[in-house]
DSSP file (Angstrom, degrees, kcal/mol; ACC not computed):
  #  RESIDUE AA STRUCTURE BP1 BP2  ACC     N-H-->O    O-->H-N    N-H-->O    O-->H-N    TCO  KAPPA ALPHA  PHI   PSI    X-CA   Y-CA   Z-CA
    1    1 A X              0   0    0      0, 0.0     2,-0.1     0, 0.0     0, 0.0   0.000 360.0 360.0 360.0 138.9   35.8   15.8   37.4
    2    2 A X        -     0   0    0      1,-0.1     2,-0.6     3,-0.0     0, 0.0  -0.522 360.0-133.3 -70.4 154.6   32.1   14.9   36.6
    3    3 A X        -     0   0    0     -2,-0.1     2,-0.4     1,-0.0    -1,-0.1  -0.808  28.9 -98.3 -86.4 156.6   31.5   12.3   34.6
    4    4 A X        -     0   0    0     -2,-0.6     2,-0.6     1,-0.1    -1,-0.0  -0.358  30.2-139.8 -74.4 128.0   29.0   12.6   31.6
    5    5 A X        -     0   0    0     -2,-0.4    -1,-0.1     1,-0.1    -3,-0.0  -0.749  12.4-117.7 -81.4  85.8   26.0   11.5   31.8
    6    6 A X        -     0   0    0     -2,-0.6    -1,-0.1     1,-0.1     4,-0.1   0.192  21.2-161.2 -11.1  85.8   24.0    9.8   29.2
    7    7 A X  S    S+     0   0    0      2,-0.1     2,-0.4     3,-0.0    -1,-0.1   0.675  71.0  78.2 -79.8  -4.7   20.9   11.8   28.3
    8    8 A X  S    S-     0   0    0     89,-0.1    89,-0.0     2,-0.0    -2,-0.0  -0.743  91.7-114.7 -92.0 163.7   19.1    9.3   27.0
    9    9 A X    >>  -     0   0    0     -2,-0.4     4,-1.1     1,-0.1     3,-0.6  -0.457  24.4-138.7 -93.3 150.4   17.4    6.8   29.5
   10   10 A X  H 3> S+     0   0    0      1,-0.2     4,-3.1     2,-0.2    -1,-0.1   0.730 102.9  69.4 -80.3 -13.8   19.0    3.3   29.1
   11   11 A X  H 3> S+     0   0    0      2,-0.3     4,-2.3     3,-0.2    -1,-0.2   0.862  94.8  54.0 -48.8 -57.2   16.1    1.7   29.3
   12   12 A X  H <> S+     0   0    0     -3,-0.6     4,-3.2     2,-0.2    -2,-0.2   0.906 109.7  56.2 -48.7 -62.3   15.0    3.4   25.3
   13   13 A X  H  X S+     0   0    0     -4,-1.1     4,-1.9     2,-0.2     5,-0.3   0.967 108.3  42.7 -55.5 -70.3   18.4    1.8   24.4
   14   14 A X  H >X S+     0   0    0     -4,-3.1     3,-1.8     1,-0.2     4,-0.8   0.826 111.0  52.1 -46.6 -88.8   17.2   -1.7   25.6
   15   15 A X  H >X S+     0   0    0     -4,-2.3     4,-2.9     1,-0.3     3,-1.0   0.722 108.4  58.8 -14.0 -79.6   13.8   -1.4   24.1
   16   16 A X  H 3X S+     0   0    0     -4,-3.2     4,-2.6     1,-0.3    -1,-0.3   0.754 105.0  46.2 -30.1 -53.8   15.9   -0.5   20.6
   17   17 A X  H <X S+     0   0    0     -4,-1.9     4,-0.5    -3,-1.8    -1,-0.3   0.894 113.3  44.6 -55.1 -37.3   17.8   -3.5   20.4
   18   18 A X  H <X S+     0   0    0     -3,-1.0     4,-1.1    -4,-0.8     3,-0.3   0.823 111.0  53.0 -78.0 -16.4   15.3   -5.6   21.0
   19   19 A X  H >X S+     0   0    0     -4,-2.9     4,-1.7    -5,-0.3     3,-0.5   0.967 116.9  46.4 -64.1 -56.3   12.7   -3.5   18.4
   20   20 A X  H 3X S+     0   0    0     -4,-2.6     4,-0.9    -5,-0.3    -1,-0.2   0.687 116.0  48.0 -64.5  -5.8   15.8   -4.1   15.8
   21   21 A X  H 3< S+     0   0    0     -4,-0.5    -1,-0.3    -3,-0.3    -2,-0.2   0.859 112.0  39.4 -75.8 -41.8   16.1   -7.6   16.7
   22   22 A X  H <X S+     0   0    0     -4,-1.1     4,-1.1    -3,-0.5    -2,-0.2   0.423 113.6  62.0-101.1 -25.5   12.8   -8.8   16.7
   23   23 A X  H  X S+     0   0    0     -4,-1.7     4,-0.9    -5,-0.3    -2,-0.2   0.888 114.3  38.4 -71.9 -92.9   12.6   -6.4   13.3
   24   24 A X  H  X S+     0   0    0     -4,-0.9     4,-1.2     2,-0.2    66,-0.5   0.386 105.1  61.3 -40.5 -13.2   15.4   -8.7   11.9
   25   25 A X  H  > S+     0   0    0      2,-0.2     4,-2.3    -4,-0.2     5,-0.3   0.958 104.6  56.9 -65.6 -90.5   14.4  -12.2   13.2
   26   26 A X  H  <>S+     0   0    0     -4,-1.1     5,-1.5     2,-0.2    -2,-0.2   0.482 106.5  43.2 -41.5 -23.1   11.5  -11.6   11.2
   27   27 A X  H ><5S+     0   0    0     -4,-0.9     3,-1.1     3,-0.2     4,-0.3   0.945 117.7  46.8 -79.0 -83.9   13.4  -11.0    8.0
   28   28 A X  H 3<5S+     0   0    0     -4,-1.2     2,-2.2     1,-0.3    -2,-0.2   0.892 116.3  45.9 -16.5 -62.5   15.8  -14.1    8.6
   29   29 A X  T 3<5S-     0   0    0     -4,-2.3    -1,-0.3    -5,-0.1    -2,-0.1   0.465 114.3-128.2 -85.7  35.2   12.8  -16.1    9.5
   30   30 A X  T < 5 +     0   0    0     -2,-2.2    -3,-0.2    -3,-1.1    -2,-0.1   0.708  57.9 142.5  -0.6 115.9   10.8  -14.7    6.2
   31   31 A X     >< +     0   0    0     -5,-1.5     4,-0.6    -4,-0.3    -1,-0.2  -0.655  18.5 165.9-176.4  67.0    8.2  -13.7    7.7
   32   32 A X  H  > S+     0   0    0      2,-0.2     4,-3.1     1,-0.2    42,-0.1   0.693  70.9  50.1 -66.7 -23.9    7.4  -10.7    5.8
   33   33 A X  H  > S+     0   0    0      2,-0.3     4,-0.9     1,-0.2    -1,-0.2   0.967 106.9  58.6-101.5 -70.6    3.9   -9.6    6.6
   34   34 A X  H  4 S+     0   0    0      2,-0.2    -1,-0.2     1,-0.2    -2,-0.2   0.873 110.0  51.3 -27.9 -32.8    5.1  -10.0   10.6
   35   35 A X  H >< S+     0   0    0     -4,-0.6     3,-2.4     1,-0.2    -2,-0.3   0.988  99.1  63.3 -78.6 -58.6    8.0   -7.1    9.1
   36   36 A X  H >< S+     0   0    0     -4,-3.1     3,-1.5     1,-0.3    -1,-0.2   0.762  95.3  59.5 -32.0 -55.3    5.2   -5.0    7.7
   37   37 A X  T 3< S+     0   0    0     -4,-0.9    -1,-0.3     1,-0.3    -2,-0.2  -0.046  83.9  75.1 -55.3  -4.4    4.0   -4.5   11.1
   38   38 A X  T <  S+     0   0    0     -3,-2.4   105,-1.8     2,-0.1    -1,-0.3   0.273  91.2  89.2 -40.0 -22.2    7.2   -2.9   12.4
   39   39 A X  E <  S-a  143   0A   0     -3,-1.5   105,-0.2   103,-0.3     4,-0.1  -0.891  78.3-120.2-134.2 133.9    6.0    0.2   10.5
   40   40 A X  E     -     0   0A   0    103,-0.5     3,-0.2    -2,-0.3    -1,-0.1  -0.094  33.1-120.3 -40.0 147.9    4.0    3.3   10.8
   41   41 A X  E    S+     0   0A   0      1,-0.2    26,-2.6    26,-0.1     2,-1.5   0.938 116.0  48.9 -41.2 -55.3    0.9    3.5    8.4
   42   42 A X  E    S+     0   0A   0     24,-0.2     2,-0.5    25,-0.1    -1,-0.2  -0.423  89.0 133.9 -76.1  56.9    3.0    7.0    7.2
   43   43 A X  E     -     0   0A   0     -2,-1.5     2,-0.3    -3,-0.2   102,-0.2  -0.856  48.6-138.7-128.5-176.0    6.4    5.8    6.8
   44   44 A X  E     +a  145   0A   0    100,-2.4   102,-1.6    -2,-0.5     2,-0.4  -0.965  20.3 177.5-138.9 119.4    9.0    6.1    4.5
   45   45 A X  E     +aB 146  64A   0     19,-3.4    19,-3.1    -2,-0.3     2,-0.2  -0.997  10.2 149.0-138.0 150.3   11.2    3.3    3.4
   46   46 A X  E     -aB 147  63A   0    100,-2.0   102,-2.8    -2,-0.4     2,-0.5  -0.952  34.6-142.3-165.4 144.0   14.3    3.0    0.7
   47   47 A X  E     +a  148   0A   0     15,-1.2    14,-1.7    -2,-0.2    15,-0.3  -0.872  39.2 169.4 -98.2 130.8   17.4    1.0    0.5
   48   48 A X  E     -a  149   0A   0    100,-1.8   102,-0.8    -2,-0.5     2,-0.2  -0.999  32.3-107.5-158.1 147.9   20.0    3.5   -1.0
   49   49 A X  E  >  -a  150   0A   0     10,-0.3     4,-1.7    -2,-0.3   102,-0.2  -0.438  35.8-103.0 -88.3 169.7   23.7    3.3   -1.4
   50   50 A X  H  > S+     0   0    0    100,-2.6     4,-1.4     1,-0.2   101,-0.1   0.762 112.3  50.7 -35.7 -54.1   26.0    5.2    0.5
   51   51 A X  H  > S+     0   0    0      2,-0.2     4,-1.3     1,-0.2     5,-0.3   0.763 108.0  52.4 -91.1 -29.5   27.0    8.1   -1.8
   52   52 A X  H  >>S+     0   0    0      2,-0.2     5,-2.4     3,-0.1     4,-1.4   0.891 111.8  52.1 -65.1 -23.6   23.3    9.2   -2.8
   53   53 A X  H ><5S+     0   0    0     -4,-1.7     3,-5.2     2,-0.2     4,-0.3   0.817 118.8  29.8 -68.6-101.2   22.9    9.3    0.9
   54   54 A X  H 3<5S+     0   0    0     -4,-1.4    -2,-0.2     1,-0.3    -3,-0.2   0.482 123.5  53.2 -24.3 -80.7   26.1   11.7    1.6
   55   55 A X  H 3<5S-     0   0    0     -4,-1.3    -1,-0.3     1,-0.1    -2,-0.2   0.541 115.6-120.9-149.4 -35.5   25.5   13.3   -2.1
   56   56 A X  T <<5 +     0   0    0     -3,-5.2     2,-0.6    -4,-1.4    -3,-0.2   0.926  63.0 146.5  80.6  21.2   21.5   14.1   -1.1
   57   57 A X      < -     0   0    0     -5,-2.4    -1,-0.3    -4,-0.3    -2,-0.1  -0.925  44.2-154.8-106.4 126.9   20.4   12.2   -3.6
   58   58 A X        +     0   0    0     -2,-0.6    -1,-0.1   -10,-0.0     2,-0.1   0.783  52.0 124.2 -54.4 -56.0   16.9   10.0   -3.3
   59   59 A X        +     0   0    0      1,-0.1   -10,-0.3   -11,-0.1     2,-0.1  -0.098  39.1 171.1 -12.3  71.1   17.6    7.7   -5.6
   60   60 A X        -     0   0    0    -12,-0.1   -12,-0.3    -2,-0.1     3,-0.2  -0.519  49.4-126.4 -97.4 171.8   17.3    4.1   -4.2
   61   61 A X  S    S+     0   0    0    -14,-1.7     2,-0.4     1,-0.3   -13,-0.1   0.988 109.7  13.6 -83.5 -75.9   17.3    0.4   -4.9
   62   62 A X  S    S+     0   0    0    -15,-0.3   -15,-1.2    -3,-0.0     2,-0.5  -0.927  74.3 171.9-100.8 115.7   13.9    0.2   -2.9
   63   63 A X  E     +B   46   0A   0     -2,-0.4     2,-0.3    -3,-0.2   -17,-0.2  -0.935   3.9 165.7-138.8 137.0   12.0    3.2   -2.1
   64   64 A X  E     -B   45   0A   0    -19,-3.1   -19,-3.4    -2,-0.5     3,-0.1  -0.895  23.2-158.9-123.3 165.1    8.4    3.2   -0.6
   65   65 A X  S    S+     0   0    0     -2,-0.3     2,-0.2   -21,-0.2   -21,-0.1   0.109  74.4  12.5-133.7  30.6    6.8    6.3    1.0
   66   66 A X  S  > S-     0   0    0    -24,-0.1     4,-1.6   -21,-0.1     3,-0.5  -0.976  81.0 -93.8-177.3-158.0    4.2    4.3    3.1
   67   67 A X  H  >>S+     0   0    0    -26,-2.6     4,-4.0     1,-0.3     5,-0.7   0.847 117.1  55.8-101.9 -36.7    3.1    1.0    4.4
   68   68 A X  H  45S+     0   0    0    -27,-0.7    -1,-0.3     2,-0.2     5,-0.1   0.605 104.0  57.7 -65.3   6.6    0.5    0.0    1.5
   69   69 A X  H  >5S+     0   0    0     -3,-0.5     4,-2.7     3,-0.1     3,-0.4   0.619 110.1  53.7-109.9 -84.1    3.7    0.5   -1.0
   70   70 A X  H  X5S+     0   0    0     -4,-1.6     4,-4.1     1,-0.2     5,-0.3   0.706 106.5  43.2  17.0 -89.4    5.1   -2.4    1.8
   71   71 A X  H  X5S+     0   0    0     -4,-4.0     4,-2.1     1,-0.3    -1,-0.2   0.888 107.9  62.6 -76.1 -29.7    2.6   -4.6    1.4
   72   72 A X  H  ><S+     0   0    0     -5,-0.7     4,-2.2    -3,-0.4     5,-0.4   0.925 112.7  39.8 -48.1 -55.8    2.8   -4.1   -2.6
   73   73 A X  H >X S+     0   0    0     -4,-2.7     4,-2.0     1,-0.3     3,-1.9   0.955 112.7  49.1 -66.3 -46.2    6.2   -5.3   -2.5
   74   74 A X  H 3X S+     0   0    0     -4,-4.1     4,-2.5    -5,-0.4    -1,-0.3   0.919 116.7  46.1 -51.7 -37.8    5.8   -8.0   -0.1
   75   75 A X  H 3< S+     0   0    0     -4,-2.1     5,-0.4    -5,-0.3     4,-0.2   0.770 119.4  39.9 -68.6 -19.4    2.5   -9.4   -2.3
   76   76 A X  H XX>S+     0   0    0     -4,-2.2     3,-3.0    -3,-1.9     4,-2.9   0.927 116.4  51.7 -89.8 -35.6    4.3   -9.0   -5.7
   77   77 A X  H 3X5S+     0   0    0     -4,-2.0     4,-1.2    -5,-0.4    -2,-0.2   0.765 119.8  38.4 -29.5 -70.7    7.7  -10.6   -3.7
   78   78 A X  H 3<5S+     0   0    0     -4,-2.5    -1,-0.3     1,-0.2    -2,-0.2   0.213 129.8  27.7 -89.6  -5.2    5.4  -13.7   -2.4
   79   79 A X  H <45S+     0   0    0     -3,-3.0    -2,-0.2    -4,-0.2    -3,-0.2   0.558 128.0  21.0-137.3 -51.9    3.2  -14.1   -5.7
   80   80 A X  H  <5S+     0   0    0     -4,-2.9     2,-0.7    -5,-0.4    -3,-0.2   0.633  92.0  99.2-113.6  -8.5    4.9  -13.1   -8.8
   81   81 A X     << -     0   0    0     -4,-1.2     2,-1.2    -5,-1.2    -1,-0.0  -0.493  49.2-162.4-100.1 136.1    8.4  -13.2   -8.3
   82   82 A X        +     0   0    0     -2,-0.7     2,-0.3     2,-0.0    -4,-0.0  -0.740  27.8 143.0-106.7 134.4   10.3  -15.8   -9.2
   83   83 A X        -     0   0    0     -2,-1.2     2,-0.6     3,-0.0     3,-0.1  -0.966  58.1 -91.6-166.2 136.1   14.3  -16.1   -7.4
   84   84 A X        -     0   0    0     -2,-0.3    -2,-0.0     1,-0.2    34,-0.0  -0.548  60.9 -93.5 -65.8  97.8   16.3  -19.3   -6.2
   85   85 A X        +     0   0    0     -2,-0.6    33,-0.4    32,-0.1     2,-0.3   0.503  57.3 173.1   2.8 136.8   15.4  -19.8   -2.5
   86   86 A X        -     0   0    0     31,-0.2     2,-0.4    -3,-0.1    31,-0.2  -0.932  19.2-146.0-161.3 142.5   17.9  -18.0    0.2
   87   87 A X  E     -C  116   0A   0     29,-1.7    29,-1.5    -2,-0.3     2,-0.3  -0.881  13.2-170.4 -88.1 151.4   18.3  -17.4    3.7
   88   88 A X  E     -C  115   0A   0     -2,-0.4     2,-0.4    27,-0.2    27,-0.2  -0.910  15.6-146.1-144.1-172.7   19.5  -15.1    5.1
   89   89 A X  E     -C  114   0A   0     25,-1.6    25,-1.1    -2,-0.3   -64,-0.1  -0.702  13.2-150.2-159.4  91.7   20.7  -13.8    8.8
   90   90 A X  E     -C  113   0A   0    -66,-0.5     2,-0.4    -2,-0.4    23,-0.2  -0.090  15.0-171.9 -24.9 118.6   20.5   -9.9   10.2
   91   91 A X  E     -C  112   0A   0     21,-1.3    21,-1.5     2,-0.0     2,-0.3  -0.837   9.9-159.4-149.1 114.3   23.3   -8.9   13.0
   92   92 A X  E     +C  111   0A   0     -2,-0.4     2,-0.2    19,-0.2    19,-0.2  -0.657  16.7 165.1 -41.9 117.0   22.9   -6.0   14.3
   93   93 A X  E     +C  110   0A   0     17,-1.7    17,-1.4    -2,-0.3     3,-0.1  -0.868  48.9  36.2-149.4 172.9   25.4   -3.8   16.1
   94   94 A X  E     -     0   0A   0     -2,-0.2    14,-0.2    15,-0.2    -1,-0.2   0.829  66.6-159.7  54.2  25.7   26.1   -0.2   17.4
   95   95 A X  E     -     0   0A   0     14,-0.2     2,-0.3    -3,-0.1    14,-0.2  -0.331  15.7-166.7 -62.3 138.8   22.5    0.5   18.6
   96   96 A X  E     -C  108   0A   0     12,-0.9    12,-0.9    -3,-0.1     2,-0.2  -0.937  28.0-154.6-140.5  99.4   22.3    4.1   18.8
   97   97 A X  E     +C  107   0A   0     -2,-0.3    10,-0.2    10,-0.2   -89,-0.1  -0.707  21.8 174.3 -69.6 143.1   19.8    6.9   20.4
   98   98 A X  E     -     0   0A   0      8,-2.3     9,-0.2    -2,-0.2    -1,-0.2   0.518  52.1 -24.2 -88.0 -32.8   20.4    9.7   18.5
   99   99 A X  E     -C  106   0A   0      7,-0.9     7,-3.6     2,-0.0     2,-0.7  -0.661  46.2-138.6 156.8 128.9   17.8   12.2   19.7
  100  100 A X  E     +C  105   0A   0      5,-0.2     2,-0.6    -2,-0.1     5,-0.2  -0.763  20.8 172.7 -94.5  96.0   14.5   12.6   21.3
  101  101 A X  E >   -C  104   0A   0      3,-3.4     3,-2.2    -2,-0.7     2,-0.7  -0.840  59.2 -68.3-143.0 115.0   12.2   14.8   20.3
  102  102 A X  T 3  S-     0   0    0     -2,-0.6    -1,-0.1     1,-0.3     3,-0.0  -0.328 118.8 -11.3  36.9 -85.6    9.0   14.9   21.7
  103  103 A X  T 3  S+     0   0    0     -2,-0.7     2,-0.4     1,-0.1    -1,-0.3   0.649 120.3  92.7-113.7  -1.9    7.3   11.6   20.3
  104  104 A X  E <   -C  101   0A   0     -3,-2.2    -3,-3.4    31,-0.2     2,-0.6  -0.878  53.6-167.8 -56.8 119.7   10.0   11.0   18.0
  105  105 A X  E     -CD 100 134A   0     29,-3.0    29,-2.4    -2,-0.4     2,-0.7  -0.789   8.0-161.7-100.3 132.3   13.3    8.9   18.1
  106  106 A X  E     +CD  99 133A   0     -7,-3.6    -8,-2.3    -2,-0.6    -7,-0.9  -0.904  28.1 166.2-100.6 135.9   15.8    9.2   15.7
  107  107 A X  E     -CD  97 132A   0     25,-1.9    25,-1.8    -2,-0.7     2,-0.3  -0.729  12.9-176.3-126.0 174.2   18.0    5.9   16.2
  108  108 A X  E     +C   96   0A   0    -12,-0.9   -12,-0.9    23,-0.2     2,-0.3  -0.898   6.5 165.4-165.2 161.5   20.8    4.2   14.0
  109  109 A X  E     -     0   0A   0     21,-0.5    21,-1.3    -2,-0.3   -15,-0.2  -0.961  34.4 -89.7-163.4 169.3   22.7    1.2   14.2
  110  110 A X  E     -CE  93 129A   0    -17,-1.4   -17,-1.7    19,-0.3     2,-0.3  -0.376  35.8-171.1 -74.8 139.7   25.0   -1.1   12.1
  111  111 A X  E     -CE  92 128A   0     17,-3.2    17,-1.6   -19,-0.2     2,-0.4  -0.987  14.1-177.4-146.7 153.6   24.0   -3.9   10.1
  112  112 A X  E     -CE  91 127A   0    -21,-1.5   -21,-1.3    -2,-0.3     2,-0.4  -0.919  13.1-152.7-107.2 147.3   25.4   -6.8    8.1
  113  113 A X  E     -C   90   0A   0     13,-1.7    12,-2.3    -2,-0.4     2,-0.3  -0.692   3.0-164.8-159.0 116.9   23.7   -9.6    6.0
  114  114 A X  E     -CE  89 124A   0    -25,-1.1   -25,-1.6    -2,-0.4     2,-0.3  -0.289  11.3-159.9 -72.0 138.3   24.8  -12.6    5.3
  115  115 A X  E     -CE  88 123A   0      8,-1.7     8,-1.9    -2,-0.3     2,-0.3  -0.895   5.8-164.9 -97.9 145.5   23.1  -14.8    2.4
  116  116 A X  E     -C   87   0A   0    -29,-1.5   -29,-1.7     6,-0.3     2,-0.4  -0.888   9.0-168.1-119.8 126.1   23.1  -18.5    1.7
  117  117 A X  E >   - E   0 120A   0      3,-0.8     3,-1.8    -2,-0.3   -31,-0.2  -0.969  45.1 -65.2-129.3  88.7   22.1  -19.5   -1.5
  118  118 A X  T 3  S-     0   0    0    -33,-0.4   -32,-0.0    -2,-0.4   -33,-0.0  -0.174 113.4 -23.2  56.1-114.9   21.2  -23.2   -2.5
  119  119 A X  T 3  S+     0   0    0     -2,-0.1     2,-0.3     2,-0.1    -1,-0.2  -0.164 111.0 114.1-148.5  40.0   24.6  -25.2   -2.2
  120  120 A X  E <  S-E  117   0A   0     -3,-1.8    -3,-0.8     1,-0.1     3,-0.1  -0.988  78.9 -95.2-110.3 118.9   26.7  -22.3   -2.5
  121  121 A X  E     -     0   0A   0     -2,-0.3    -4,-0.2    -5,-0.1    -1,-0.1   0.320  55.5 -99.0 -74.0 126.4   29.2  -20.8    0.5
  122  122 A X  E     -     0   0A   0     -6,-0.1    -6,-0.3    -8,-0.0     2,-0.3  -0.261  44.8-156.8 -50.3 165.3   27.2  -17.8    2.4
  123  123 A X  E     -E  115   0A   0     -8,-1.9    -8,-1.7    -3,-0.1     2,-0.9  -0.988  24.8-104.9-154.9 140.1   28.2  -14.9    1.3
  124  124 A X  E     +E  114   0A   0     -2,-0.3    32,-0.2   -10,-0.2   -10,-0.2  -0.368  42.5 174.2 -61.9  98.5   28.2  -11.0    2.8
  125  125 A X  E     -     0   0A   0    -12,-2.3    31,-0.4    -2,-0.9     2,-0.3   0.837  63.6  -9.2 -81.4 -21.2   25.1   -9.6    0.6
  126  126 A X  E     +     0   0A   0     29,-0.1   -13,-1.7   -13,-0.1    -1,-0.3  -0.876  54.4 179.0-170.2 144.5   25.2   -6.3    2.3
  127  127 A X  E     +E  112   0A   0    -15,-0.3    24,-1.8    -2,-0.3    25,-0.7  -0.846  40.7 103.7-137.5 159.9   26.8   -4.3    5.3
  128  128 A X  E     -EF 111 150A   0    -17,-1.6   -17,-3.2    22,-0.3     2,-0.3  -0.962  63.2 -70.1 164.5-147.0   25.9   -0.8    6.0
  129  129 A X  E     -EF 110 149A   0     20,-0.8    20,-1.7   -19,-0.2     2,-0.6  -1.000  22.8-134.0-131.7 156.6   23.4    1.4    8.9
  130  130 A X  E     - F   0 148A   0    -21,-1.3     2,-0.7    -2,-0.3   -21,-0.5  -0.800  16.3-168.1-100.1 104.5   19.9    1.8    9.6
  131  131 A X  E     + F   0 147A   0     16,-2.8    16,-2.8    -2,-0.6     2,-0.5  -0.815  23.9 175.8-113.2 122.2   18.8    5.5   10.3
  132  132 A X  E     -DF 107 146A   0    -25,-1.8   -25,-1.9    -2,-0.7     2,-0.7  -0.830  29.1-156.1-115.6 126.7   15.3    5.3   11.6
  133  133 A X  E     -DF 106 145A   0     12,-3.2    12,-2.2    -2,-0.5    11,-0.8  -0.924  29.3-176.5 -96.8 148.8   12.7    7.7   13.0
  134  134 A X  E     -DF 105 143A   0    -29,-2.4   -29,-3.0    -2,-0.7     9,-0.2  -0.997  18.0-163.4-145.7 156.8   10.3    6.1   15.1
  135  135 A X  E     - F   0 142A   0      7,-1.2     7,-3.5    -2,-0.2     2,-0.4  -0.522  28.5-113.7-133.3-173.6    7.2    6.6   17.2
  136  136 A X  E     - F   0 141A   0      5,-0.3     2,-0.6   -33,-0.3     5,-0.2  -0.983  27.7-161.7-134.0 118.0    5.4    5.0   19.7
  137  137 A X  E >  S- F   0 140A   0      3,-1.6     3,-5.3    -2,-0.4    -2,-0.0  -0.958  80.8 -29.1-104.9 112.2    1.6    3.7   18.6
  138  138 A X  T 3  S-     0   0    0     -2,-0.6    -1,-0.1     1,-0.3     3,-0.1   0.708 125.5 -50.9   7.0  56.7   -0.2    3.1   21.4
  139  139 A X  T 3  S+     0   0    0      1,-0.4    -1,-0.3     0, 0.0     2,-0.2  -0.012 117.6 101.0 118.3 -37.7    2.6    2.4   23.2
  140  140 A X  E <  S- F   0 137A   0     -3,-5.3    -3,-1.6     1,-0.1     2,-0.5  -0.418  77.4-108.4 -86.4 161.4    4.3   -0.2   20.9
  141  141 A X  E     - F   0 136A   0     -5,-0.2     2,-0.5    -2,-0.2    -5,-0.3  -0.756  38.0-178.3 -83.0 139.6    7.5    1.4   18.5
  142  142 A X  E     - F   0 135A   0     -7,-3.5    -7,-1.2    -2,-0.5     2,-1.1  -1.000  25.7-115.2-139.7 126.8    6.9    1.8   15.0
  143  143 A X  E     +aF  39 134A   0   -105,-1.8  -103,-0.5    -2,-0.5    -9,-0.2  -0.687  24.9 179.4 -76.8 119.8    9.1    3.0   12.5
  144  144 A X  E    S+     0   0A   0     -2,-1.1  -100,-2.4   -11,-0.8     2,-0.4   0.821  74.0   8.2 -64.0 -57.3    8.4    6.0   10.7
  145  145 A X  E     -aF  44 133A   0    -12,-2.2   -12,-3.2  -102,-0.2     2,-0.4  -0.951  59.7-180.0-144.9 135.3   11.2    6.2    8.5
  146  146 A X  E     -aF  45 132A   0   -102,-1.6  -100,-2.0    -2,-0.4     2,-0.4  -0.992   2.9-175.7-143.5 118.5   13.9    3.8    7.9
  147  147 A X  E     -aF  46 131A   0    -16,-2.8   -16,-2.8    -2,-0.4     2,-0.7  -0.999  15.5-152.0-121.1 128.6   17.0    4.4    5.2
  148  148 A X  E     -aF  47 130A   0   -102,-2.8     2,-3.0    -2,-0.4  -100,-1.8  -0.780  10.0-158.3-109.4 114.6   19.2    1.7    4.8
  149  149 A X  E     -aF  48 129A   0    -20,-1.7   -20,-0.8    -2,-0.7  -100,-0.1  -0.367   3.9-150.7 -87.5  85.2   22.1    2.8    4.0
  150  150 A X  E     -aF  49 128A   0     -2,-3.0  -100,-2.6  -102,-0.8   -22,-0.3   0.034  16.8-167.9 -81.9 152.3   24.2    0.7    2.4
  151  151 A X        +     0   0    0    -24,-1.8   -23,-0.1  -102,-0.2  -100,-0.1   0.949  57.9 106.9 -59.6 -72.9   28.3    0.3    2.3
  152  152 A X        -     0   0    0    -25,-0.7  -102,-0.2     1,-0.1     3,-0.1   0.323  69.1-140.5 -36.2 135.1   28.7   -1.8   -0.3
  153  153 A X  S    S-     0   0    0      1,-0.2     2,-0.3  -104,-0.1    -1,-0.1   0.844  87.5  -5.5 -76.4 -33.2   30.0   -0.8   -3.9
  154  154 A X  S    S-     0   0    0   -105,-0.0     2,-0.9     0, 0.0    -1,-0.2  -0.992  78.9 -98.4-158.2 162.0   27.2   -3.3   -5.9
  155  155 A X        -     0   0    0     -2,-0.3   -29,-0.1     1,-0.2   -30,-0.1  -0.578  25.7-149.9 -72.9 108.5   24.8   -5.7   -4.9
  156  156 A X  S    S+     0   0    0     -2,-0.9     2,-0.2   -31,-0.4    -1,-0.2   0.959  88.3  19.3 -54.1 -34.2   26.8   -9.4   -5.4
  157  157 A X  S    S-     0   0    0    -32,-0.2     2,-1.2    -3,-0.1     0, 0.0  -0.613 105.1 -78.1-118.4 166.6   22.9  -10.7   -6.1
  158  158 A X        -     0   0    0     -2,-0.2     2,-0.9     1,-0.1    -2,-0.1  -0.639  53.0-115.5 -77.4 100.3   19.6   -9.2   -7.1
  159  159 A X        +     0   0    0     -2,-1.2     4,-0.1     1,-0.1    -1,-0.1  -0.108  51.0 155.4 -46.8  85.3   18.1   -7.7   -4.1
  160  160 A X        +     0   0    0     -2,-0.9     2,-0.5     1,-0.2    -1,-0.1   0.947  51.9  41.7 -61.3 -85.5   14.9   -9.5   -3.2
  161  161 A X  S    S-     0   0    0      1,-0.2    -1,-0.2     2,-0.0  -134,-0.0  -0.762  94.0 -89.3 -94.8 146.1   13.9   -9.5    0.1
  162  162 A X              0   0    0     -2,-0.5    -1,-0.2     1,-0.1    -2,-0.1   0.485 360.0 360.0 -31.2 157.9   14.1   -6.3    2.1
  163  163 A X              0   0    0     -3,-0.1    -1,-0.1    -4,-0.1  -139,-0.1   0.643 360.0 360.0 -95.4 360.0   16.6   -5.0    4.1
């Protein structure tokens, strides 16, 4: 019996974790403006719960439909918003080629994110997966589109920084 073979090159798979890694360091290590720079000029980004997602409904928590809508949020996030200090810490799982088509990958993978808050017990702020297109800018990977789709039935906290 043959076994099956894995049409995408494993190599793309490496490359993917470490793009979602390095994506998420940068959130954990707030270092927002470094995150902007994960993303195509032309992308599309929205945190949305699960059932508008399945349901085909737009309607998200955060939704920007390019990279200057980004840097809005990060500028008002870093200047006008006022929120009780937090870390937080990205784990990543289930990294996933989905499909290759031409210069575009559609990927997905699992994510969790833990919060810590002042001098209060971390706490799971949000689990769900990240379904990305992405392209390749002169060479480097970029995301194109990113929905994060989240699990969770409500947000324990006000959702602040990005997902």
């Amino acid at each position: 019996m043959d076994a099956k073979l894995d049409p995408m090159p494993q190599g793309l798979r490496t490359e993917l974790r470490d793009f979602y890694e390095d994506c998420a360091s940068s959130l954990d290590d707030a270092d927002l403006d470094g995150w902007i720079g994960f993303f195509a000029e032309d992308c599309h980004y929205r945190v949305i719960p699960r059932e508008n997602y399945d349901a085909g409904l737009p309607l998200g928590l955060i939704y920007c439909m390019n990279k200057n809508m980004l840097r809005d949020r990060i500028t008002a996030l870093k200047e006008t918003t006022m929120y009780e200090p937090r870390s937080l810490r990205h784990f990543i799982s289930c990294v996933r080629v989905n499909d290759v088509q031409g210069s575009e990958i559609r990927a997905q993978s699992n994510f969790a994110i833990v919060e810590s808050i002042s001098d209060q017990e971390p706490v799971v702020n949000m689990v769900g997966r990240y379904l990305d297109v992405l392209c390749r800018v002169d060479g480097k990977l970029l995301l194109k589109r990113r929905d994060c789709v989240y699990d969770n039935y409500r947000i324990r906290n006000s959702l602040i920084i990005p997902v």
